[in-house]
C-alpha positions, -999 to 999 in steps of 0.1 A, spaced: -38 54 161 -33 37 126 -69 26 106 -67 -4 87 -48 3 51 -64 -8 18 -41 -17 -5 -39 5 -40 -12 -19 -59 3 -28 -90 25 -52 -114 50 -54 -140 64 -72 -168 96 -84 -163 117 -113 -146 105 -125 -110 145 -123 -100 128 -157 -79 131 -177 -103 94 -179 -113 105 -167 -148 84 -135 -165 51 -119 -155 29 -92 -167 29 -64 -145 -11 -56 -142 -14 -31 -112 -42 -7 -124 -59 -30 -149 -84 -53 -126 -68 -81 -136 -52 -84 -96 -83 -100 -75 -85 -116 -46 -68 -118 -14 -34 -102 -3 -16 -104 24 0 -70 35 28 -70 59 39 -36 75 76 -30 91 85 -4 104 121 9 94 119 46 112 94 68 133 69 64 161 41 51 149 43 17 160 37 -14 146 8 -23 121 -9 -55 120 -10 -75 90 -42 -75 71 -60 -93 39 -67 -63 14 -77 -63 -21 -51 -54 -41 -56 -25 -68 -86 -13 -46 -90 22 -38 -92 33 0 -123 38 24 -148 61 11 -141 84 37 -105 89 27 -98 119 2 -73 109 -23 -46 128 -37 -32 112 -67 -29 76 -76 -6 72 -109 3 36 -125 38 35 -144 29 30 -185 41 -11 -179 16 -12 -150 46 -21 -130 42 8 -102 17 29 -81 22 59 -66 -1 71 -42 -12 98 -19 -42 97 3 -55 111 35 -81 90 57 -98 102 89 -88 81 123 -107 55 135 -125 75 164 -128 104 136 -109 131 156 -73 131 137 -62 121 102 -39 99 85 -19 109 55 -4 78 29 25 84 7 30 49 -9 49 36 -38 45 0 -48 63 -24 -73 47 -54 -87 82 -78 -82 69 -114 -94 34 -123 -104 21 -129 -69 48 -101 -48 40 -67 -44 70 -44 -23 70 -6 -14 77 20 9 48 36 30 53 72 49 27 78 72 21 106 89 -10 109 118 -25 137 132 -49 136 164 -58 155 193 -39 124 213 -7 130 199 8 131 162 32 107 145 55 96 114 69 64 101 82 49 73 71 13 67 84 -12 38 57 -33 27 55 -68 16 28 -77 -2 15 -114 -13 -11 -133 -30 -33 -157 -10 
């Protein structure tokens, strides 16, 4: 029932706690490119699982999605985000409430509520995500 999710993620400057040393937190400056690895788990609901994908990281969602707010933290360090995306066949919707950390220079981490809406059935989870560079 889920669509594919593209990543809308940040940074921050600070210490790895991993031992990498500092980092600049960039989330909402371009400067994150490439490919990411996003890896969904979900910790309530009955959504089921999501696959992981290989998103862009700071990129905004489908065209077809209708987006809420996106707001970076001042440091660049955090995203919050709300946005609402039409199911795959195109007869429900799919809202996003994510907020994501930049943790270390190539580790993004959040939480993810979902909540689906179709004609088939409706759903909610809450996913932590785990987010790293390729």
């Amino acid at each position: 029932m889920l669509a594919t999710f593209v990543v809308l993620v940040g940074a921050c400057s600070g210490s790895s706690g991993g031992g990498s040393g500092s980092f600049e937190c960039q989330l909402g400056t371009g400067a994150l490119t490439g490919a990411w690895l996003v890896h969904f788990t979900e910790k309530s609901g009955n959504c089921g699982p999501i696959a992981d994908s290989l998103n862009i990281v700071d990129g905004d969602p489908d065209p077809s999605c209708t987006i809420k707010y996106k707001t970076y933290s001042a440091d660049h360090c955090k995203v919050d985000q709300d946005f609402t995306c039409p199911s795959k066949d195109g007869q429900g919707t799919q809202r996003w409430v994510v907020a994501l950390t930049q943790v270390a220079k190539d580790r993004v981490s959040g939480l993810a509520t979902v909540t689906g809406q179709h004609p088939s059935g409706n759903c909610e989870s809450l996913y932590q995500m785990e987010i790293t560079d390729q």
